[in-house]
Structures are given as structure tokens and as C-alpha cells.
Phi, psi and omega in degrees: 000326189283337178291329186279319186297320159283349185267346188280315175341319206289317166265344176263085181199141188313343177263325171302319211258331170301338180279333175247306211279315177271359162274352191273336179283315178295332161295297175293003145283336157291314148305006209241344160291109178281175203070320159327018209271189204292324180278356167287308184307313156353269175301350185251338186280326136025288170279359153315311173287351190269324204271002210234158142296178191289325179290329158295309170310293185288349180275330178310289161324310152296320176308313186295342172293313189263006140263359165282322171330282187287315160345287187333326180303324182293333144316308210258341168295321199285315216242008191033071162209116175293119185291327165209164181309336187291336162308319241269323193259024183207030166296319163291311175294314141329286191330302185286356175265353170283342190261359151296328213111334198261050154327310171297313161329290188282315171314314163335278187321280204320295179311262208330285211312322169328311197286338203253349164264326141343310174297286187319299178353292162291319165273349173312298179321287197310285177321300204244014210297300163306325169267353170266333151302264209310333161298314141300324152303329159318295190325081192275189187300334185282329155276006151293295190320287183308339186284317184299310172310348184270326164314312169247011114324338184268013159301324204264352208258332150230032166289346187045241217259006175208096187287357190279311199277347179294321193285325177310302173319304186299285203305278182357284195302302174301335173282319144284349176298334173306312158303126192117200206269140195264113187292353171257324180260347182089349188292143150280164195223103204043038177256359163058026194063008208262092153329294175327296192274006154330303173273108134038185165249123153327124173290333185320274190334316183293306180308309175296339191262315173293357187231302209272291170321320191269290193310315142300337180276328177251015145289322171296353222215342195294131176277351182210165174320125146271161203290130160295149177259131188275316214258111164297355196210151171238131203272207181329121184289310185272005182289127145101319211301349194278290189293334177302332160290305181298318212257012182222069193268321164298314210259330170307317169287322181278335167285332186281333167305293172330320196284321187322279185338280213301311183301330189276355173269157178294128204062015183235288119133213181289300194324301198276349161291341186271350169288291217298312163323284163296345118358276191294309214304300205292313197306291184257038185254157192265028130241069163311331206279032196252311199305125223008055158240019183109036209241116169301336182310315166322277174330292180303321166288331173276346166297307182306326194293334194293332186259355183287323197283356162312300175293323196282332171274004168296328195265355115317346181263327172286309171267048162187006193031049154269129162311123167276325238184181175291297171323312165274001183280323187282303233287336176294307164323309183277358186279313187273351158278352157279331195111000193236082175296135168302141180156172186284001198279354193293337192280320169250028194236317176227057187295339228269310177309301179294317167265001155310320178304293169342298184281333153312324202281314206289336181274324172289340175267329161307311177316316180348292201282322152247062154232346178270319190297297170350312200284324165316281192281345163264012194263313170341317141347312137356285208259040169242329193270112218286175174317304214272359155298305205281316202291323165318300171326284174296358219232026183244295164316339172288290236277276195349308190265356143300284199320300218288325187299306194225344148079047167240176196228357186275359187274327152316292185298313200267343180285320177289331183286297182320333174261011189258293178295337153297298189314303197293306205287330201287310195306338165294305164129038188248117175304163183258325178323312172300355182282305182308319171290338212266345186242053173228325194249339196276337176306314179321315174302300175279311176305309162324317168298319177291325195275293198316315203269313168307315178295308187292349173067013164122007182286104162296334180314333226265347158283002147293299191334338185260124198295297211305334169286351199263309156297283179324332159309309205282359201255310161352269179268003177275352185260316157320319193277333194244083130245316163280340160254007155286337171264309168307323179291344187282322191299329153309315173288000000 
């Protein structure tokens, strides 16, 4: 506590806080682009941090980070084209409460629950950092491998009402996740000789192509009317959001949980928490059958998650300097050009620093809520703008925020095919979400597996062997599993 009491000067002071109120416009502009996304803002803020000290640098960041984070919604609630990946898996479900009418509704929801999983986010951080490290640190290869199946398991879960063509979307998404260089031999792999695709396919580019490109394409392409957006204007953001929290107060808690958890393993971050969320949400809610068609429940829970895993990849890049994400993988970079090499000795050569870091978070997620209301109401705008104006538009910005990730034209090439190949499949009736999880989960799946079956010498046992694998397994497959055995009990009964 004497250490926190000392830290607030360090952030409550007319230059620091002018430093985050102009990263907080600048992050919801960058999420609020698709292609643009938090880890672009990250990196573009980056040469900025060599001139500020450390305690404004890193507050910048953060603040910018968790409003490109919430930004993303803005896209993809109005125009269903998700603004950064962490959007992506609850993009449909938004869309349809704006094609409902309810545009304030999902944005509402998507803010508040955001602003209330970023704070749990944060005192988790604050509070629990070492001991939510040394837990992660438990994870070896064998509980990635189960965490990723617990991952695309959430396939069979938005996939809605067609698990066949759901489960196809997925191999699809993992079949390309494939491409590139085979991470234990180095063999290349479908790359069709092509140095580009030698690194693999860029999650962005795909994410942009496969949602924002199919969606031009099938407005440009429509032979009948498309569903009309009822609404030109977005009226009160906050009408009605107090009781829609109150009555999903539980999935607000249980998503702030997840993203925490999720966010603190290394390498995993907002995106699969926020699938993983939304996931758990449609499993156990007594109205699965709503979940994309316009259902708030959803939303809360993966809105809280997104921002909640924001505090949770922190806490490994701080104690123990392992990236939870891309976004703390640059932010380690800026910790040792300040001087605060990360590791636990940083809690005692500068804690005065660390918890300054801390009170960025609880102060960039109070801004949140009226730099997201702002945001809100000026995105309306949006639904004004008729289609064959606006799509021209996006699909200028799609190409733009491609180029812009690697300042390649080959990146561009994979947004068009992939979006060539979304268009074709939606039009089939096959979702795209689950293409979007299998190349979100899928390196992740294989590396784990490949580092498992080599340590273990060709042993399957050997994803037992581990207590923490071992619950994650039996969880695992108890879930694969009881869809066949809820039908033998009905067939029984």
C-alpha cells in the first residue's frame, strides 16, 4: 500500500494524464479502422516512448491499447467488419442487434462491460501478479495442446444451428494455419515456392479479408434486398445497460474471470479469451438458441473478457519478462530501454514505477467510458452513409491497413483471396467464425503437440502425466463427449 500511495503523484499530474487522454483518442482511432489494430497502435506509439519517460510511455500505451481494444466493436457492431481480432468473435452477434435496431444496446453493453472487465482486470494485476505468474509458468506444451482443444471446441458453439458445415469452416481455417514452414523440421508447406508464404498467413490480413472483403463483396453481388439496419441515428448508449448487467451479472464476472486466466498464459491474450467466452456464455445459458440473432448475453460476457485479458498478458511481461501477447512482447522491449528490466527483481529496485503502471490501467479504463461514449455517438455517422458510398470507402481502408502491417503488397494478396473465399463459403451457408478460430488456435495446436510428442518420445500418456493436463483433459473430453451421451440418455429415456 505505501508503495501504491507513493505512486499516485507519479500519475496524477498535468503532463502524464495529458499523455494518456491524447493516447486514448489516438488508440480509438486506430481500432476503430479495421486493419489498424492495438498492436499497430503499440508499435506506432513505440518511437514516441524514446522522447517521454517511462511512467507517461507506458501509461500511453496502455491507455491505447484498451481503447483500440473496445474501438474494434465499432466497426463490426455498425458494418459487421470487426475493427481489431479481439472483435471478431462476437461480430455477428452485435451486427444483428444493429439490424434489430438496437445499435445503442450493443455498443452500451460492449462499453460498460468492457469498462468493468479492464478494472477486475486490473486489481487482479495489481493485487495478484506473482501468483497468477508462477501459475502460468506451470503450462508446459501439454496444456497448450489441451487449452488450444478447449479452443475449437468453441466451433461446435458458434457455429449455430450447422455443426457439419461448422466443423468444415474450422479444418478450413486450420488447413490454412498450415501454411508455411513446418515448425520442428523447417520442411515448407503449401507455399507453392513463394517466399511470402515461406512465414505463413498474417492473422490480420485474413481476419480483414475474410469479414470486411465478403461483406463487400456481398453487398456489391446482392441480387435482392439485404437486411436493412432499421436505425440512422444512435439514441442513449446507457438506457436500459444497468438492468441488462444486473440481470447477467454472473456472465460479467465469469468473463472478467476468463480473460484474467486466459490473458496471464503467455502467448494467448484477448482474442482466444474473448472466443473462449463467448463460447462458455452460448454453453450455458438457458437461451443458446438466440446466440446470433441479436442476444446481449453473449456480448457481456466477451466484452468484459476482452479487456479484462489486457491486465492478464501484463502479468507475465512484468514478473517474469515472458510476452502474454504481441502487445507486451513490444511493451518488454520498451521496459528495458527505460531501464525496468522485467523479472520479479523489478517489484524491488523500482515497485514506486510498477505501481504507477498499475494506476494507468484503473485510470485508462475509467477514461474509457466517456472517450467510448464520445465514440459511440460520433460513429453513428456511419448509418448515414448510404452502402454504395460507404463500401468503396471500406475496402480502400481494408487495402490500406493491410499494406500498413509489413508495407507489403503480398498482404493485400491474401486479404483478396481469403475474401474471395469467405464470400463463396457464406454464400454456401458455411460460417466464417470458426475458419477465424482454426487460424487463431491453430499454430498453437501444432506447436504444442509436436513439442509434446517429442518430449514425451511418441507417448500419448504423457498428456496425462501433468496435474494441471490432466484436468484440463478430463474437461476436455468430457465436453467432446457429452453430446453422445445426452443422446443415449434421451434414447434411453
Amino acid at each position: 500500500m505505501e508503495h501504491f500511495i507513493t505512486a499516485l503523484p507519479l500519475i496524477f499530474n498535468p503532463y502524464v494524464l495529458t499523455v494518456i487522454l491524447l493516447s486514448g483518442f489516438f488508440g480509438l482511432f486506430m481500432g476503430a479502422i479495421p486493419g489498424l489494430s492495438a498492436t499497430m497502435a503499440t508499435a506506432l506509439l513505440v518511437p514516441v516512448t524514446f522522447f517521454i519517460p517511462p511512467v507517461p510511455a507506458l501509461a500511453a500505451i496502455v491507455t491505447a491499447t484498451a481503447m483500440a481494444i473496445f474501438a474494434g466493436d465499432l466497426p463490426g457492431a455498425l458494418l459487421r467488419i470487426p475493427g481489431t481480432p479481439a472483435s471478431a468473435a462476437y461480430t455477428d452477434e452485435a451486427f444483428a442487434l444493429t439490424q434489430k435496431g438496437q445499435a445503442e444496446l450493443a455498443l452500451g453493453t460492449g462499453l460498460v462491460a468492457a469498462v468493468i472487465g479492464g478494472l477486475f482486470g486490473a486489481v487482479v494485476l495489481t493485487f495478484s501478479a506473482p501468483i497468477l505468474a508462477k501459475v502460468a509458468l506451470k503450462f508446459s506444451s501439454y496444456e497448450y495442446f489441451w487449452l488450444a482443444c478447449l479452443g475449437l471446441t468453441c466451433a461446435a458453439f458458434v457455429s449455430g444451428s450447422k455443426p457439419l458445415k461448422g466443423s468444415i469452416s474450422l479444418l478450413i481455417g486450420l488447413l490454412i494455419a498450415t501454411v508455411g514452414l513446418d515448425p520442428m523440421s523447417g520442411q515448407a508447406r503449401f507455399t507453392f515456392s513463394s517466399v511470402e508464404l515461406m512465414g505463413g498467413i498474417n492473422f490480420i490480413p485474413a481476419m480483414i479479408g475474410m469479414f470486411a472483403l465478403a461483406e463487400v463483396l456481398r453487398v456489391v453481388t446482392a441480387t435482392k434486398p439485404l437486411p436493412v439496419v432499421k436505425q440512422t441515428s444512435i439514441g442513449s448508449v446507457f438506457t436500459g445497460i444497468g438492468g441488462v448487467l444486473s440481470k447477467y451479472r454472473k456472465n460479467l464476472l465469469r468473463g472478467s474471470i476468463i480473460g484474467t486466466l486466459v490473458g496471464a498464459l503467455p502467448g494467448a491474450g484477448s482474442d482466444i479469451a474473448a472466443w473462449i467466452s463467448y463460447a462458455v456464455s452460448k454453453r450455458f445459458s438457458k437461451h443458446p438458441e438466440k446466440y446470433g440473432k441479436g442476444h446481449v448475453e453473449g456480448l457481456v460476457d466477451a466484452c468484459s473478457s476482452n479487456n479484462a485479458g489486457l491486465g492478464g498478458t501484463w502479468v507475465p511481461a512484468l514478473v517474469f519478462g515472458i510476452p502474454g501477447d504481441s502487445i507486451t512482447a513490444i511493451v518488454i522491449g520498451v521496459l528495458y530501454v527505460k531501464g525496468m528490466n522485467p523479472g520479479p527483481t523489478v517489484f524491488l529496485e523500482q515497485p514506486e514505477l510498477i505501481y504507477a503502471v498499475f494506476i494507468s490501467f484503473f485510470v485508462a479504463n475509467l477514461l474509457l467510458l466517456p472517450l467510448g461514449y464520445l465514440a459511440i455517438k460520433s460513429s453513428k455517422q456511419l448509418l448515414r452513409v448510404p452502402r454504395s458510398v460507404l463500401m468503396p470507402l471500406i475496402l480502400m481502408f481494408c487495402i490500406v491497413g493491410t499494406f500498413a502491417i509489413n508495407n507489403s503488397v503480398f498482404g493485400v494478396g491474401v486479404l483478396l483471396v481469403l475474401g474471395l473465399i469467405a464470400y463463396l463459403m457464406e454464400e454456401n451457408g458455411f460460417p466464417i467464425a470458426p475458419t477465424i478460430l482454426g487460424l487463431v488456435l491453430g499454430p498453437l495446436l501444432e506447436d504444442s503437440f509436436m513439442t509434446s510428442m517429442i518430449k514425451g518420445d511418441g507417448n500419448l500418456l504423457t498428456f496425462f502425466e501433468r496435474p494441471i493436463s490432466i484436468v484440463l483433459g478430463i474437461i476436455t473430453i468430457t465436453i467432446w463427449l457429452s453430446p453422445i451421451w445426452m443422446r443415449w440418455v434421451k434414447k434411453m429415456r
